[in-house]
C-alpha positions as CSV (number, residue, x, y, z in Angstrom):
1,X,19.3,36.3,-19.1
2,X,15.3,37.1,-19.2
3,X,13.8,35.5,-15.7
4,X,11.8,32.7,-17.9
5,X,15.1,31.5,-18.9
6,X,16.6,31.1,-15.5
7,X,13.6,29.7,-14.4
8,X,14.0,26.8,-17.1
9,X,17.5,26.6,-16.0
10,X,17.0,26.0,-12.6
11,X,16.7,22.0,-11.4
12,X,13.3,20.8,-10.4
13,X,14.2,20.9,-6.6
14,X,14.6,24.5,-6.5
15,X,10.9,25.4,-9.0
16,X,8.4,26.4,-6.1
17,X,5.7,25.2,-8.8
18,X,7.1,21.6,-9.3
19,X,8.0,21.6,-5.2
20,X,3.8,22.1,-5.4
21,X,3.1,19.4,-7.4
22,X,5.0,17.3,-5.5
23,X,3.4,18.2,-2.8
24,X,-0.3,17.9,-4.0
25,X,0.2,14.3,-5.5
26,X,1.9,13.3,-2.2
27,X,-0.8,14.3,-0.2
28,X,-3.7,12.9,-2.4
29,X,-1.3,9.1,-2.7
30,X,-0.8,9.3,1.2
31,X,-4.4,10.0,1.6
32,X,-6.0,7.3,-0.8
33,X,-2.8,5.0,1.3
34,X,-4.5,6.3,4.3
35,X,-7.9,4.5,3.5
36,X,-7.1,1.2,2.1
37,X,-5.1,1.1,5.3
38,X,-8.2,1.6,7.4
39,X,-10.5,0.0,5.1
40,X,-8.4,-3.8,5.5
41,X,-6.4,-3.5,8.8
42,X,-4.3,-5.7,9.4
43,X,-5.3,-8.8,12.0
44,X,-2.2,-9.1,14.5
45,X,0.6,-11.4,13.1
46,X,-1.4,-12.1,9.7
47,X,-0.9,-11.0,6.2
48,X,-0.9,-6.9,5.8
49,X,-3.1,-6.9,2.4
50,X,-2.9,-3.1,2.4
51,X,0.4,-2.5,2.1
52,X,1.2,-5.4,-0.1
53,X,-2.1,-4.2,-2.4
54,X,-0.8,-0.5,-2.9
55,X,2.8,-1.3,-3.4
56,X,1.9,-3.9,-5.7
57,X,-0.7,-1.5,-7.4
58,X,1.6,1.4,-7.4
59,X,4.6,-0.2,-8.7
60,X,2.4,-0.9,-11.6
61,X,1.2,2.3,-12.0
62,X,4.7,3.6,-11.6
63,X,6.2,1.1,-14.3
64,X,2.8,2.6,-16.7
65,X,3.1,6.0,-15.7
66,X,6.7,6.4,-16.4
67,X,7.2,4.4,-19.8
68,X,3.9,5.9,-21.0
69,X,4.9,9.2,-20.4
70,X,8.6,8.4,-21.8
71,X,6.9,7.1,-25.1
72,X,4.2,9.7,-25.8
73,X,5.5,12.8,-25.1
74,X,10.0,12.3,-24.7
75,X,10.3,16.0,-25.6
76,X,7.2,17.9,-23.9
77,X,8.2,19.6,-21.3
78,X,4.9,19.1,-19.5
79,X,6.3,15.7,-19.3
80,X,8.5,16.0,-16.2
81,X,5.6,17.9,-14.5
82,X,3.2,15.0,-14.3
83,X,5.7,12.4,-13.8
84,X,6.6,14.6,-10.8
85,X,3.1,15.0,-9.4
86,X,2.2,11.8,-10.2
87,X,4.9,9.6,-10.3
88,X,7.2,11.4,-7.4
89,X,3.7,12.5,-5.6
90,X,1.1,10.9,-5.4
91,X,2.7,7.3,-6.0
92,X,5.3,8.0,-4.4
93,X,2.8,8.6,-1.0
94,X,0.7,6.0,-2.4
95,X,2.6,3.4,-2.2
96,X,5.2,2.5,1.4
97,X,8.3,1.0,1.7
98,X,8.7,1.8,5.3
99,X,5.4,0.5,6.5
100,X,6.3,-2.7,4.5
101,X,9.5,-2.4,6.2
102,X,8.2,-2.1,9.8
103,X,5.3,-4.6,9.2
104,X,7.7,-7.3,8.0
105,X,9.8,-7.1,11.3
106,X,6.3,-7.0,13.4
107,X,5.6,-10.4,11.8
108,X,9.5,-11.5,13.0
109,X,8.9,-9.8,16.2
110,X,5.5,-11.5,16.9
111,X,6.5,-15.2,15.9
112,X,5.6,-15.5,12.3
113,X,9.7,-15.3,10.7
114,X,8.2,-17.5,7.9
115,X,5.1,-15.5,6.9
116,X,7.6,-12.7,6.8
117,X,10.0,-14.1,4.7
118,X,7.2,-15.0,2.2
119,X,5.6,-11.5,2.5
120,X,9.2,-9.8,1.8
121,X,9.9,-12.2,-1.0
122,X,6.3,-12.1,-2.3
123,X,6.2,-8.5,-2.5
124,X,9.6,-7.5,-4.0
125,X,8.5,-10.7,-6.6
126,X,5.4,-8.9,-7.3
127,X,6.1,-5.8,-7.2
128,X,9.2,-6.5,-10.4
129,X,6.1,-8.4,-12.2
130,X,3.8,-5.4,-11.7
131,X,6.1,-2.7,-12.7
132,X,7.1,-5.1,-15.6
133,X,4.1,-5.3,-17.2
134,X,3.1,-1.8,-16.4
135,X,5.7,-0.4,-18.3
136,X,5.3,-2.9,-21.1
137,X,1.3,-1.9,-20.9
138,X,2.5,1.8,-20.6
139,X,4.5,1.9,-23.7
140,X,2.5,0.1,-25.8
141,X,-1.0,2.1,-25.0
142,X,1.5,5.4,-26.0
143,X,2.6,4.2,-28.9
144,X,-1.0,3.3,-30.0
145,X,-1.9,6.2,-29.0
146,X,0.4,8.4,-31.2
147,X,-0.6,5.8,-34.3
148,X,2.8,3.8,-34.2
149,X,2.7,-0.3,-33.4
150,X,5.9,-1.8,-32.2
């Protein structure tokens, strides 16, 4: 068995070059996270617009990404490479499930249970609709890309 063919063989976890990709997208999605962050903190016991604004923005972006990629190109192989790097990557670090986590108990914590509930129910609400019509935005811009109308 040449070396190319084990190479193809072996499962994306173990290929240093998609490990890389991984690892680039993450740090340019935790980076851009970084600066919304800091561009709209969030006042003590109000709403955290960051957080809800990437996850709401990546999960549509995700939903696109993903059934775009799924529609235009099911048999490339280049296909799993840049839904690693930017789906796994940089989304994944763009977007935060643990800081939507923590900031959710912070408004418990700090006297604001109902502004929490609403943020937690708003943004898993959202964040369905967003993926939702990204994908459905996805696959039809791939389909209209390749010339087919469904």
């Amino acid at each position: 068995m040449s070396e190319a063919t084990t190479r193809a063989r072996r499962p994306a976890y173990l290929r240093p070059a998609l490990i890389g990709l991984v690892m680039l997208g993450g740090t340019v999605g935790t980076t851009l996270r970084a600066g919304v962050a800091q561009a709209f903190p969030t006042a003590s016991g109000g709403w955290p617009w960051a957080t809800f604004g990437v996850n709401i923005l990546g999960a549509f972006l995700l939903g696109a990404l993903s059934e775009g990629l799924a529609a235009l190109a099911p048999q490339d192989p280049r296909r799993r490479a840049l839904q690693l790097a930017l789906g796994t990557g940089l989304l994944g670090g763009f977007t935060t499930y643990s800081s939507f986590a923590v900031e959710t108990l912070t408004l418990i914590t700090h006297g604001s249970a109902y502004l929490a509930l609403g943020y937690a129910a708003l943004s898993v609400a959202t964040g369905f609709g967003a993926a939702f019509v990204g994908m459905s935005l996805g696959r039809r811009l791939a389909l209209r890309w390749r010339g087919e109308s469904r």
